[in-house]
N, C-alpha and C positions, 0 to 999 in steps of 0.2 A: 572291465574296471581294474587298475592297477591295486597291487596291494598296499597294505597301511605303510607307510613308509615308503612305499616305491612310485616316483612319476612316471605316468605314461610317456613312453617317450617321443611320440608327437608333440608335446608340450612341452618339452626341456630341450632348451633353447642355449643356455650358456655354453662358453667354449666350443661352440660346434664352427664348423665351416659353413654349415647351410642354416644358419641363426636366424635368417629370414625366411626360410622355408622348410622346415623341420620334416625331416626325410623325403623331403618334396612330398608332401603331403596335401597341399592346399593347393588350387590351381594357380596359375601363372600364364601371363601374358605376354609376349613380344612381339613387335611390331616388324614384319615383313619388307614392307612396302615399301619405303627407299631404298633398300637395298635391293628387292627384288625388280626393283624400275632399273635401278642402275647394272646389274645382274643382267633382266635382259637385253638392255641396250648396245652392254657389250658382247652379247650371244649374238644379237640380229644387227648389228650396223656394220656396214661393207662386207655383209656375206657373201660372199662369191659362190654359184652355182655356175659347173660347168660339166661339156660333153666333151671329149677329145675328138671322138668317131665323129660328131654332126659339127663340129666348130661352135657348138651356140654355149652361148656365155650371159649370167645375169649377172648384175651385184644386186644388193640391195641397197640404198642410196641412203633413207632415211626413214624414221619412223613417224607414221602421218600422226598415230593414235596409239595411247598405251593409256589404258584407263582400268583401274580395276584396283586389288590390295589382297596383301599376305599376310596372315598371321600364326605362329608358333606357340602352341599351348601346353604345358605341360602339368600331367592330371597322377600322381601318382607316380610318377617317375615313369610315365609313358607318354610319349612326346607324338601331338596331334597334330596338323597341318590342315589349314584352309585358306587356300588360294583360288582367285576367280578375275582373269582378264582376259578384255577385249582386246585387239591387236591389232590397227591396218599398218601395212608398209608400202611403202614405193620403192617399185625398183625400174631399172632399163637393162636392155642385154640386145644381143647382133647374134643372127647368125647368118653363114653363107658366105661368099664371097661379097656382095652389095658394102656390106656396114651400116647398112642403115640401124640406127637405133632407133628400138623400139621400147613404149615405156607402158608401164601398166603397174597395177595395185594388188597384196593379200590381204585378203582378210581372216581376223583366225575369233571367232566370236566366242568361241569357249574353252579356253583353257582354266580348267578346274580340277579339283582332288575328284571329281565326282568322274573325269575321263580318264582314259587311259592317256598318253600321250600322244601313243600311235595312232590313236584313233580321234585327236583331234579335228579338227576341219578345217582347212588350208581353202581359202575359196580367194579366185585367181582371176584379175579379168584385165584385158589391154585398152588400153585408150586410142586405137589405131585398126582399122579392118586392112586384109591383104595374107597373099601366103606366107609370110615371115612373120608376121603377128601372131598366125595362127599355128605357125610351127611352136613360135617360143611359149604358147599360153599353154599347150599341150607339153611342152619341156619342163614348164615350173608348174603346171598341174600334178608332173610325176615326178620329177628328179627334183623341181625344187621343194616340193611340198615334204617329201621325206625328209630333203638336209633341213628343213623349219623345224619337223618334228623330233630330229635328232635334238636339237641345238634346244627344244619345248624337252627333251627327257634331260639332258646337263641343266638348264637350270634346276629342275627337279629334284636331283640328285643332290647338288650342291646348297639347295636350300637345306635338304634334312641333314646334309652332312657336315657343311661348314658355315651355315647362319646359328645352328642347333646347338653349335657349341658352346659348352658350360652353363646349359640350361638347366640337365641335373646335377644338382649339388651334391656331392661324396657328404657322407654321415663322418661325424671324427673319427669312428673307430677305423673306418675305411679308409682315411684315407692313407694312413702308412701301408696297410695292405693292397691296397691298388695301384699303388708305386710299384710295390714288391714284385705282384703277380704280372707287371707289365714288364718289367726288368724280364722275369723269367719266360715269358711269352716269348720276349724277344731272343732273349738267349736260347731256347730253344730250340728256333730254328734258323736262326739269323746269326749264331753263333757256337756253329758245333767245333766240337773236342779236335783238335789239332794235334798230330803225334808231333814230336818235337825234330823229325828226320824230315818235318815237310816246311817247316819256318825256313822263310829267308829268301833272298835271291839264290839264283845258281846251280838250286840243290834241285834233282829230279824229282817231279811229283809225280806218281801211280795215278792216273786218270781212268775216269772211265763216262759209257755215253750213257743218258738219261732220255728214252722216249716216252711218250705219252698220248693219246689222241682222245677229246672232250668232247660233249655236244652240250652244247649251248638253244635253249628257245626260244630265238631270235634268229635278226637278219644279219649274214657277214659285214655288212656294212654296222651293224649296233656295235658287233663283236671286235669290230674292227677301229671304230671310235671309242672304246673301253680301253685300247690300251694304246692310244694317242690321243685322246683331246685333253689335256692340264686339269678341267678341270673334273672329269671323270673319273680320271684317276688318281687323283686328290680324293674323289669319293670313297671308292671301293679302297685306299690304301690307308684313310683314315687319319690323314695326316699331312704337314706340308710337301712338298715334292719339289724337283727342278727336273726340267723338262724342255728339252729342244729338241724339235723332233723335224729333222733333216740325216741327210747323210752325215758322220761326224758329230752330229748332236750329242750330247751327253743328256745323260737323266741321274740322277739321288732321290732313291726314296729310302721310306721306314730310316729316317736320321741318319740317311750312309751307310745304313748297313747291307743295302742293295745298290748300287753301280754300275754304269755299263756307258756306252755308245750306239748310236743309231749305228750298220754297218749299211743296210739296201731296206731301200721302201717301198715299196709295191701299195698302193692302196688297193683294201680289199682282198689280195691276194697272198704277201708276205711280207714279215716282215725279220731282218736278221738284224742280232744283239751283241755286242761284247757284254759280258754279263760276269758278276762278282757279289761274293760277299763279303763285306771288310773281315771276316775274322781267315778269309783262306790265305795263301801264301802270299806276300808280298808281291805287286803288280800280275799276280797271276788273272787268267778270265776265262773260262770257259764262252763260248759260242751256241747263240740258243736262235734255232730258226724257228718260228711261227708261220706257219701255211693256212689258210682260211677255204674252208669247202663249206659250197651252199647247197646244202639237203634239203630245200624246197620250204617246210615248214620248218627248218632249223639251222645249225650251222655247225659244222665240224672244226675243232681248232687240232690241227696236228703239231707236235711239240716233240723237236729235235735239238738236244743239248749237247756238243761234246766236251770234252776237256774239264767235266765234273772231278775234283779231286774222290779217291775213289772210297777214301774214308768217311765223306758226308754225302755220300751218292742218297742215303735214306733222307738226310736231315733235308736237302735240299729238295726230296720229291713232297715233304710232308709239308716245306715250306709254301712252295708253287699251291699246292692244294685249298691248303688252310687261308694263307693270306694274300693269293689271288683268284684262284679259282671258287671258290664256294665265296668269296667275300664280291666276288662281281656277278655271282649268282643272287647272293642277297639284297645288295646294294640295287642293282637295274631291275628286277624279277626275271631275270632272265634262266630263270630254274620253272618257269611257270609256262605253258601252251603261247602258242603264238594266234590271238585271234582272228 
């Protein structure tokens, strides 16, 4: 009970930014479901699944069935998710020398907050008997069912991260403080203290190398799509991004204040960066290799950086930490057992 003169402040409503929803206190509803049709549409249409070692190659052509709905609730400034869709696709794929194409259906009957993603059900059948049928059913039985269920954890992600947005409403007092505290977030590790001997072109900068080695629980290929699929990485980085991911590609995130180039791709295996923070020296980069090792029920990420200027050698390991490493642990659960 407020006291004589004082309003509860769930109930004083004027001048706030959240006047509709007064501390996000009362629940709220949005509505999923167009978005998440059009979301997986373009997760699952012309997925390419392929082998290099066997030659067999699928796409998936189109979606037979997507029936189901999403919605985003939020209860208290805790934000709820329940999604439930059916899935069948079509797809065709070749392998061997022949070409014969072969065509055949997934079905995925439960994709829900009530599964895990990996543990969805990929159920896979051909419309064709013979040994090339029965090679590729057994190819998207395994290799393609996984790329579904990757492509089943990005929309996931993407729904809590960037459908979710501006669900909770900032209180007025918050929101000059939330500015503030994000400014300083950023500047703290996105924008360390510069001696004035290292601004410029021309001038030598003191470098030094930054290693590190992570375990991740997951599979190198999860670990591996965390820091190439757009829209994964949108996820865990919290934010808009650009992202070409070839040799030569360029990526921006966190508003520029992270920068680089694709230099060598390896899927699965490595991948090398030109890598920068806008506040280090002018066109300076540091070189940052990622190596991907599969420890069976987990995944090793080994992290070799050189050419760190050697005055934010701290800022930059506390950056990696903070706002990729633990944030693609929260973001996927991939700080959690592999079942």
């Amino acid at each position: 009970m407020a006291k004589w003169g004082e309003g509860d402040p769930r109930w004083i409503v004027e001048e706030r930014p959240d006047a509709t929803n007064v501390n996000n206190w009362h629940w709220t509803e949005k509505d999923a479901t167009p978005w998440s049709k059009d979301k997986l549409k373009s997760l699952l249409s012309n997925l390419v699944i392929k082998d290099e070692a066997t030659s067999a190659k699928c796409t998936i052509i189109d979606i037979d069935k997507l029936e189901g709905e999403a919605v985003a609730n939020n209860r208290k400034a805790k934000l709820i998710f329940f999604y439930e869709w059916t899935i069948d696709l079509n797809w065709t794929g070749t392998v061997g020398e022949s070409g014969e194409e072969i065509k055949g259906k997934v079905h995925i009957p439960n994709l829900s907050e009530e599964n895990d993603p990996r543990e969805v059900d990929v159920e896979v059948t051909v419309s064709t008997s013979g040994n090339e049928a029965d090679k590729l059913k057994e190819f998207m039985r395994k290799t393609g069912a996984k790329k579904i269920r990757e492509q089943m954890t990005t929309y996931i992600a993407t729904l809590k991260e960037e459908f979710s947005q501006g669900m909770i409403l900032p209180k007025k007092e918050e929101t000059t403080k939330a500015a503030v505290n994000k400014t300083n977030v950023t500047s703290r590790v996105f924008t360390p203290v510069q001696s004035k001997e290292t601004k410029g072109l021309g001038v030598k900068i003191e470098t030094t190398t930054l290693k590190d080695e992570l375990n991740f629980k997951c599979t190198v290929n999860e670990l591996y799509n965390a820091l190439t699929i757009p829209e994964m990485v949108q996820a865990f980085t919290r934010g808009p991004i650009k992202m070409d991911v070839e040799k030569g590609g360029k990526f921006s995130f966190f508003n520029g204040f992270v920068c680089g180039s694709f230099v060598d791709i390896v899927p699965n295996e490595k991948l090398v960066q030109k890598w920068r923070l806008k506040s280090w020296p002018d066109e300076h980069y540091s070189t940052v290799t990622f190596t991907f090792k599969d420890k069976g029920d987990s995944a090793d990420l080994i992290v070799h950086q050189t050419g760190v200027p050697t005055s934010n050698l701290e800022e930059t390991k506390q950056g990696w930490h903070r706002y990729y490493w633990e944030s693609i642990r929260q973001t996927f659960g991939f700080g959690a057992p592999i079942l």
